[in-house]
C-alpha positions in Angstrom: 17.3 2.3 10.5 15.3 5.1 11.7 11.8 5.2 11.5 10.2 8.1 9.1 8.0 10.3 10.8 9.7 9.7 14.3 12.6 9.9 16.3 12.9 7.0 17.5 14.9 3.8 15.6 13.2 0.9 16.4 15.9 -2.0 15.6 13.4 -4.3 17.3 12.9 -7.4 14.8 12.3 -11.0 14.6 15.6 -13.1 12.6 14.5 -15.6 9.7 16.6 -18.8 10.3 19.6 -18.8 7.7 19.3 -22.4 6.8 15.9 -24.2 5.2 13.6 -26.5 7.8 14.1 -29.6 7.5 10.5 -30.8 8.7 8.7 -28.8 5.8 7.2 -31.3 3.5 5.8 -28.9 0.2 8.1 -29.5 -2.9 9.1 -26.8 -5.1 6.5 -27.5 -7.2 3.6 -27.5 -4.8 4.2 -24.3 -3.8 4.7 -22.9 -7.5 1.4 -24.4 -7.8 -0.4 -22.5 -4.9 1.8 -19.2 -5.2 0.4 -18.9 -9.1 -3.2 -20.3 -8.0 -3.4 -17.4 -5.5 -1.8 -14.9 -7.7 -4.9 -15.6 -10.1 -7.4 -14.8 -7.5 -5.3 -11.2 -7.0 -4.1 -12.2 -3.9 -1.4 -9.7 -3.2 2.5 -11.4 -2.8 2.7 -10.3 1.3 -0.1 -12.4 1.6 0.6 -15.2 -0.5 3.4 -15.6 2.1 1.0 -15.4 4.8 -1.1 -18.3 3.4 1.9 -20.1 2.5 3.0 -20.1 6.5 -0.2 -20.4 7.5 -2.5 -22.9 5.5 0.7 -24.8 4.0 3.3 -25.1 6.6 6.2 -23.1 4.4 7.6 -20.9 6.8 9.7 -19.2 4.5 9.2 -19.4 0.3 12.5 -17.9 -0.6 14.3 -20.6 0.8 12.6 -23.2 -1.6 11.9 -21.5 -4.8 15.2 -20.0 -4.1 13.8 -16.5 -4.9 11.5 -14.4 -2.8 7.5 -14.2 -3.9 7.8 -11.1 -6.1 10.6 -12.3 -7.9 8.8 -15.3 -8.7 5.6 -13.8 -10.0 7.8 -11.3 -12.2 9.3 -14.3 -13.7 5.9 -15.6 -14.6 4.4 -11.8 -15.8 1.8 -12.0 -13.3 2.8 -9.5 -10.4 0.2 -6.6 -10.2 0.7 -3.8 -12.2 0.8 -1.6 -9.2 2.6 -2.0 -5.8 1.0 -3.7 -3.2 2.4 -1.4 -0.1 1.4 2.0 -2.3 -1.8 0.3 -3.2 -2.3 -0.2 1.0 -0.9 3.1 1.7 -3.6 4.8 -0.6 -6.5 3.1 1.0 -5.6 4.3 3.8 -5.0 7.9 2.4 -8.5 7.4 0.7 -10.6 6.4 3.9 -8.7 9.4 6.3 -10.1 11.8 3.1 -13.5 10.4 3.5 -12.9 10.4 7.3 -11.9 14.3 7.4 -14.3 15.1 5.1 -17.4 14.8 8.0 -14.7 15.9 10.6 -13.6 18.8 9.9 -11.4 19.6 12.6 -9.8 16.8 13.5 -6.4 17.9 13.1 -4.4 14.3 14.2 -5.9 12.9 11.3 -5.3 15.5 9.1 -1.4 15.1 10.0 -1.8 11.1 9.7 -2.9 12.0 6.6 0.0 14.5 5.2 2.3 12.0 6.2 0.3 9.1 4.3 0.4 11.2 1.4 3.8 11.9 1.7 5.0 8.3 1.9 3.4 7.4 -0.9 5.2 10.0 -3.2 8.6 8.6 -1.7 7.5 5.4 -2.7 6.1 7.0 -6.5 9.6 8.3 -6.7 11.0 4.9 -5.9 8.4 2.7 -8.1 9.1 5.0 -11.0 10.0 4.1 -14.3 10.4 0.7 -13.0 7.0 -1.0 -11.7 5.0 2.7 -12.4 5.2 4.8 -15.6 7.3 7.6 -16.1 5.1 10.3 -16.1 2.8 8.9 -13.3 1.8 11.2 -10.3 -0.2 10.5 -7.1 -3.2 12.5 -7.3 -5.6 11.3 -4.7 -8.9 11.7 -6.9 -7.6 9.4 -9.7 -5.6 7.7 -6.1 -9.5 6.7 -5.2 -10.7 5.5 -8.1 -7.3 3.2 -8.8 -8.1 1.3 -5.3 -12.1 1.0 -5.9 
C-alpha cells in the first residue's frame, strides 16, 4: 500500500509468526490481569503491547487472548474514549502550532503541519459515529485542550 503524502510504497515490513511460541510462559489470565492493570493507569493499547513484549515476555497478545488488545479492552468497556493514533497525531499537530507560532516562516513545518491536520480528519471521518460522535469536528483549539 502506498504511503499518504509520498510516492513511494514502502512494502518493507517485519512478518508476526503464524503459530503461538511455545517457550512463552504467561497464562491467559496473567496477561488479562496486566493488560486491565495497565489500562487503569491510561496506558494506551500500542503500548500495552509494548510492555507486554518487553517487561512480560508475550511477544504477541492476540495469539493468547485470542483477540488483539483493543478488542479486549472494548469487551471490558475500558478502551479510551478517544483514539489513541488521533490523540498522537494531535499532539503533534498541537506542538508544530506552538512551534510555527515563534517561527513564522518556517514553511516545512507549516506543510508537516497541513498534512498532520489533514490525517487526522481522514482518520475523524473513519472514527466517526463509531469510537467519535456524530457531529464531532477536529478543531485544533478545542484539539489542544482535548490532549492537555
Amino acid at each position: 500500500m502506498a504511503r499518504m503524502h509520498t510516492r513511494k510504497h514502502g512494502k518493507s515490513r517485519s512478518r508476526k509468526p503464524t503459530f503461538a511460541s511455545k517457550w512463552v510462559k504467561a497464562s491467559k489470565a496473567e496477561v488479562e490481569a496486566v493488560i486491565e492493570q495497565l489500562a487503569k493507569e491510561g496506558i494506551p493499547p500500542a503500548k500495552i503491547g509494548l510492555a507486554l513484549r518487553d517487561q512480560h515476555g508475550v511477544p504477541d497478545a492476540k495469539k493468547i487472548l485470542g483477540v488483539s488488545i483493543s478488542a479486549f479492552l472494548k469487551q471490558k468497556n475500558a478502551l479510551p474514549q478517544y483514539p489513541s493514533d488521533m490523540i498522537d497525531l494531535i499532539r503533534k499537530a498541537v506542538r508544530l502550532r506552538k512551534h510555527l507560532t515563534s517561527n513564522k516562516k518556517d514553511k516545512d513545518n507549516r506543510r508537516h503541519l497541513h498534512n498532520t491536520e489533514s490525517k487526522i480528519n481522514r482518520l475523524v471521518r473513519y472514527y466517526r459515529g463509531k469510537r467519535l460522535p456524530q457531529k464531532w469536528k477536529y478543531i485544533p483549539e478545542e484539539a489542544a485542550l482535548l490532549v492537555k
